[in-house]
C-alpha positions in Angstrom: -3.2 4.0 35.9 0.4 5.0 34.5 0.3 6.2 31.2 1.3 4.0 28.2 4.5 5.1 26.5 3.8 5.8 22.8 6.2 5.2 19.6 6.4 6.7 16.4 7.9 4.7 13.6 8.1 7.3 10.4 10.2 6.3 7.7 11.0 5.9 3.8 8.8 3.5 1.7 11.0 0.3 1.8 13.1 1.1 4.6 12.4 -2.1 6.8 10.1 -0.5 8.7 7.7 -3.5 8.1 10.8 -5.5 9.2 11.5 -4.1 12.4 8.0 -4.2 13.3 7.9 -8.3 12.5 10.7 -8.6 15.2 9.1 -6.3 17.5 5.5 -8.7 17.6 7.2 -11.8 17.4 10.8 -11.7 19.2 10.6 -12.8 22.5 11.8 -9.4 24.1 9.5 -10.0 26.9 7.5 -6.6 26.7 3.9 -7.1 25.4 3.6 -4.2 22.4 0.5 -3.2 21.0 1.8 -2.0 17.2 -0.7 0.3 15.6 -0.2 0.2 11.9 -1.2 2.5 9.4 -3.5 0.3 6.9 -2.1 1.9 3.5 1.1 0.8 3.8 3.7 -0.7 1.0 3.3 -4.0 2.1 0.9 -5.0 5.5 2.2 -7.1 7.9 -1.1 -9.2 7.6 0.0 -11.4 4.4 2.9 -12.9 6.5 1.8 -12.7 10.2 -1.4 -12.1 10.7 -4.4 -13.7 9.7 -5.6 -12.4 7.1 -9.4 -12.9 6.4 -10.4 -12.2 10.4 -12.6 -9.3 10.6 -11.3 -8.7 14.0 -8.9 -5.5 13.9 -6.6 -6.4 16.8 -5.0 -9.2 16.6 -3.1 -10.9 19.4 0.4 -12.4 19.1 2.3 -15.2 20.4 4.5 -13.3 22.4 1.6 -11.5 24.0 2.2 -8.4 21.5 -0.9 -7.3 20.0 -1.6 -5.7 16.3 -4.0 -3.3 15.3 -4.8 -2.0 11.6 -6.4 1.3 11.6 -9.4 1.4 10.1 -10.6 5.1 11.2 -8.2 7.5 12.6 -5.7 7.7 15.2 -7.4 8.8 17.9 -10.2 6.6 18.2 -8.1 3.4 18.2 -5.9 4.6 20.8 -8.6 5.6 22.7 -10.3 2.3 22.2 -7.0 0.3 23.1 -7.0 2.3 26.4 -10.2 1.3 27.5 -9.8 -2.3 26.1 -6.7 -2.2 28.5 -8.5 -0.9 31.3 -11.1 -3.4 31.0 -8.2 -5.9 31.0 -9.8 -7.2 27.8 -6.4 -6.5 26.6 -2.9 -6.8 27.9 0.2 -4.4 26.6 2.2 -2.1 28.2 2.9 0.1 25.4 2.2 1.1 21.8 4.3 1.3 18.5 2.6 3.4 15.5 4.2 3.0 12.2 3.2 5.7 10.0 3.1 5.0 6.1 6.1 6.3 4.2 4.9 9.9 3.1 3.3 10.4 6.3 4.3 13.5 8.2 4.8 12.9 11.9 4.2 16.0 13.0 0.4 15.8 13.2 0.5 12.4 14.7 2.4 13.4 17.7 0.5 16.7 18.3 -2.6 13.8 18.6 -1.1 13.0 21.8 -0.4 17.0 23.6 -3.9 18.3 21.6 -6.5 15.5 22.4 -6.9 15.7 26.2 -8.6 12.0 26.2 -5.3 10.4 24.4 -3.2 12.9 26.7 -5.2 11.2 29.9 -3.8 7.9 28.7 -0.6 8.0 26.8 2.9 9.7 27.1 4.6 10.1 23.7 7.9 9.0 23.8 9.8 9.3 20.8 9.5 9.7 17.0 11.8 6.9 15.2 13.1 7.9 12.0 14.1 4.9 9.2 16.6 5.8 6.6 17.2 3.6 3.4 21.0 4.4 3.0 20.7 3.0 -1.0 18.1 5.5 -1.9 18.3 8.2 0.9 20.3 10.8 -1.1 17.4 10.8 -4.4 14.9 10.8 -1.5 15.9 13.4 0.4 16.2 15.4 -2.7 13.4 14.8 -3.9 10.6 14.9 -1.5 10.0 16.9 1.2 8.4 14.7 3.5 11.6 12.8 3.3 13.1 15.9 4.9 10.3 16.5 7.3 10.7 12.7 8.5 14.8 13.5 9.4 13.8 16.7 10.8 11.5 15.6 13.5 13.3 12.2 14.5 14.6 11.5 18.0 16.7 8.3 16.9 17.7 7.5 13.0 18.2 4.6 12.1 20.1 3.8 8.7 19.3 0.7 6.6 20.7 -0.8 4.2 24.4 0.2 4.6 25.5 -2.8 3.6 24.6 -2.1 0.1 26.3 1.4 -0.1 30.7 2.3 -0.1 31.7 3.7 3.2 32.0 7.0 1.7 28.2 7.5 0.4 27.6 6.4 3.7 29.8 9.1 5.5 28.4 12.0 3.5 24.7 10.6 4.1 25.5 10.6 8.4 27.2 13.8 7.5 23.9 15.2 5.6 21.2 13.5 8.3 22.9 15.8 11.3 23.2 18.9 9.1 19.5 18.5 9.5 18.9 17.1 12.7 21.9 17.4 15.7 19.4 16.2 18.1 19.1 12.6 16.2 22.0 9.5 17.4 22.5 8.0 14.4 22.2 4.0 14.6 23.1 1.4 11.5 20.3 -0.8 11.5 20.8 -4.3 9.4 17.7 -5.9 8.5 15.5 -4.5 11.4 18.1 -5.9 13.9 18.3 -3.4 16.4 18.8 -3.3 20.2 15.4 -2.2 21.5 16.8 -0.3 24.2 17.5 2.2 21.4 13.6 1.8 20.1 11.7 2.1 23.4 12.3 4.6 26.6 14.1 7.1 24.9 12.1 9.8 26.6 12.3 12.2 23.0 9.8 14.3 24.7 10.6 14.9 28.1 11.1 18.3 29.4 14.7 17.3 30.6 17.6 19.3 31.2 19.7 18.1 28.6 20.1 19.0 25.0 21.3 15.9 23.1 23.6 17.8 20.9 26.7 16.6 19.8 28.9 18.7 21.8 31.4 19.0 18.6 27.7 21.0 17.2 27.7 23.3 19.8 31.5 24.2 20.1 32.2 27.8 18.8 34.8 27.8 16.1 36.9 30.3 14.4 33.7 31.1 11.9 31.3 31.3 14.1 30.3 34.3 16.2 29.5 33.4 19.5 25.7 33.0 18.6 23.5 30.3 16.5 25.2 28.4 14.0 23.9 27.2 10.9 25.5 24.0 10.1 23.7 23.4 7.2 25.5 26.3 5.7 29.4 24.8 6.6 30.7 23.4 3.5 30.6 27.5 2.4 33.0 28.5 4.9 35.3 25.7 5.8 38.7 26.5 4.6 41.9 24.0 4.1 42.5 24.4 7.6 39.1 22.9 8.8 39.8 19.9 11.1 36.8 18.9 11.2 37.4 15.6 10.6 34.4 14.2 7.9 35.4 17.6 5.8 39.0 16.2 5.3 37.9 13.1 4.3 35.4 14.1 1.9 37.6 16.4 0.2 40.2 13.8 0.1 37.7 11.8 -2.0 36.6 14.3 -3.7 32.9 14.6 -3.3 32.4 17.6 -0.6 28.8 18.0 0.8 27.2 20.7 -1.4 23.4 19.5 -0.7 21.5 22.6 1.0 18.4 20.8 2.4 15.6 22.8 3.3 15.0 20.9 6.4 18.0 22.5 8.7 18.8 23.2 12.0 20.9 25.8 14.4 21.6 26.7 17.6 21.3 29.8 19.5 23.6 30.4 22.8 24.4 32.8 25.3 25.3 33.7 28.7 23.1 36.7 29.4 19.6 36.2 30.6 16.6 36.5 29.0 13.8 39.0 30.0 10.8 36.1 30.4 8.0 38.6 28.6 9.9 39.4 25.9 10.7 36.0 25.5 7.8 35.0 25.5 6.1 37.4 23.4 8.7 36.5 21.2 8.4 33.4 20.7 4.6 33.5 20.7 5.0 35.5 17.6 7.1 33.1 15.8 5.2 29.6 16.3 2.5 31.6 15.4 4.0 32.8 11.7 6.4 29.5 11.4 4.8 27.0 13.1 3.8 24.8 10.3 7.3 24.8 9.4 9.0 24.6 12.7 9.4 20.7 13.2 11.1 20.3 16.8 13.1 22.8 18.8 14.0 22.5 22.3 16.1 24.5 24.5 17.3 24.7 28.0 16.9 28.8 29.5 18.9 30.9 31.5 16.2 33.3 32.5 16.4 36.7 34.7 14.4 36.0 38.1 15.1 32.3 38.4 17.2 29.9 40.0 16.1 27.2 38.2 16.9 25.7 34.3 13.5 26.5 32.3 13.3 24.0 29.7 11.1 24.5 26.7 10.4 22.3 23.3 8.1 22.4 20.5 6.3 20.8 18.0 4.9 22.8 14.3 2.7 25.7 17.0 2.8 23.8 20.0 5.1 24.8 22.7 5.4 23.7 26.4 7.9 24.6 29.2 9.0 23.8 32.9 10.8 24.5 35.6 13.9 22.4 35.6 16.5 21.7 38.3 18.2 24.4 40.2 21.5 26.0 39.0 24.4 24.8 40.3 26.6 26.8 42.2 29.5 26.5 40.2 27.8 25.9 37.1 28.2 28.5 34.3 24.0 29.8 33.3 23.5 29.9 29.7 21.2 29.5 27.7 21.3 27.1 24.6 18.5 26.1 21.7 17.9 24.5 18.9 15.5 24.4 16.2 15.5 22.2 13.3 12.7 23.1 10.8 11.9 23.8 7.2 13.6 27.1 5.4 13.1 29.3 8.8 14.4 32.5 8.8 17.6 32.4 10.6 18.1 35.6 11.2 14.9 37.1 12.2 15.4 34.1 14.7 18.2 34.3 16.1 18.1 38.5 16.3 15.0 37.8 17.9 16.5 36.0 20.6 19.1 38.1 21.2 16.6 41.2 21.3 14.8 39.2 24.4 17.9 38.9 26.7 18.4 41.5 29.2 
């Protein structure tokens, strides 16, 4: 049986997640969900949708989507909705899990690479991040798992723009890819969004390419060639910058001075890296950061192969591949990123330079 795509909805209390999950189980979209819902959330879909005084824990909708508070944890109800499917007791093609607002995703999507029944049966997609843009600058200052939520997100989607000037909201997009470069930001009204950007976003496929925003990766004048912290620019861009949300932020006078914890940067270069030092490396450093590393992925130019290697992470877990061959024209290098909580930046990125031939 193919495996059933798996979503993860993380996001802050009051940011519509609740709304975006009422359009995903009764919208006629024409894909039948099952939506997994963490059962001490701000406000349960139950009250409005559901029946409430069932003792039943899945629920079926109208459109054919199905709803399931958790009672015990995670891993039992997926594994239960598998064989519920299997049996064809139940019908869905894929799974949304909303995680309440403080939750950290990380542990929730290491469920599906650690727990070889889940593996069997599921194929993690993406995490979904949901940003309130009216409170989003208090939150992210003042609680970490805010942070943590922006750090691991494949897609963001911003709420409640409407209700913000377009210049909070330009230095809060500028802020959210300080921490993540990985993340497309999306504006989100009321839960509206186009669920080609929710589902089949393939976050976690070991693909060759780095979704970066290419401006991100571009060497400039301040930058040596090697990783760049971004989350560090506002201390080094001069008059001259042309970079083009600087100019307008210092035109209106309120220049990004926020230094999150939650950052990311990039490591590049064109020489190869020797594979067991590498390695050994990195070993070492998911082993003595890994609770604070949220995602990193790269794509490797390694000595002894023709082929890409692409490798990503979650907090200690690391996996890589064998990706397509090298072109013949194309130029090998190697580029990663890692977006994680107050890593050392140096050690890192000395590291990696010390592994290249």
């Amino acid at each position: 049986m193919a495996l059933i795509p798996a979503t993860i909805l993380t996001g802050f209390l009051g940011a519509g997640k609740t709304t975006l999950l009422k359009r995903i189980l009764t919208e006629a979209h024409g894909q039948k969900i099952a939506v997994i819902e963490n059962e001490f959330g701000e406000e349960n879909i139950d009250s409005d949708i559901l029946v409430s005084d069932t003792q039943e824990q899945i629920i079926q909708m109208s459109n054919g989507c199905v709803c399931c508070t958790i009672r015990e944890d995670l891993r039992t109800t997926l594994q239960d909705l598998a064989e519920k499917k299997r049996k064809g007791e139940l019908n869905f093609d894929r799974v949304v899990i909303e995680t309440t607002g403080l939750a950290d995703p990380g542990p929730v999507a290491q469920t599906f690479f650690m727990d070889d029944e889940v593996a069997e049966s599921y194929l993690l997609d993406a995490i979904l991040t949901l940003v309130d843009a009216k409170h989003a600058p208090e939150q992210l200052n003042e609680r970490q798992e805010a942070r943590r939520q922006v750090g691991f997100a494949d897609q963001i989607f911003i709420s409640k723009s409407d209700l913000v000037s377009a210049d909070a909201l330009g230095a809060l997009t500028h802020r959210l890819k300080h921490m993540n470069p990985r993340a497309p930001q999306h504006i989100a009204h009321f839960g509206e969004m186009d669920i080609k950007n929710v589902l089949d976003l393939h976050g976690f496929n070991l693909n060759a390419t780095l979704d970066i925003d290419p401006a991100f990766l571009s060497p400039t004048a301040h930058d040596h060639g090697h990783g760049h912290d971004h989350s560090q620019d506002h201390h080094h861009h001069g008059p001259d910058c042309d970079h083009p949300s600087h100019d307008h932020e210092q035109e209106h006078g309120h220049h990004h001075h926020v230094d999150d914890d939650v950052k990311s940067f990039v490591f590049k270069s064109e020489r190869p890296f020797d594979p067991g030092k590498l390695e050994d490396f990195l070993g070492a450093i998911v082993n003595i950061y890994g609770p604070r590393m949220l995602r990193y992925k790269g794509v490797l130019y390694m000595q002894g192969s023709d082929r890409k290697v692409i490798f990503q992470g979650v907090h200690q877990l690391m996996g890589s591949d064998l990706g397509p061959l090298w072109g013949p024209n194309e130029l090998k290098s190697s580029k990663l990123v890692f977006i994680g909580i107050d890593l050392p930046k140096d050690i890192l990125l000395q590291g990696m330079e010390q592994s290249l031939v």
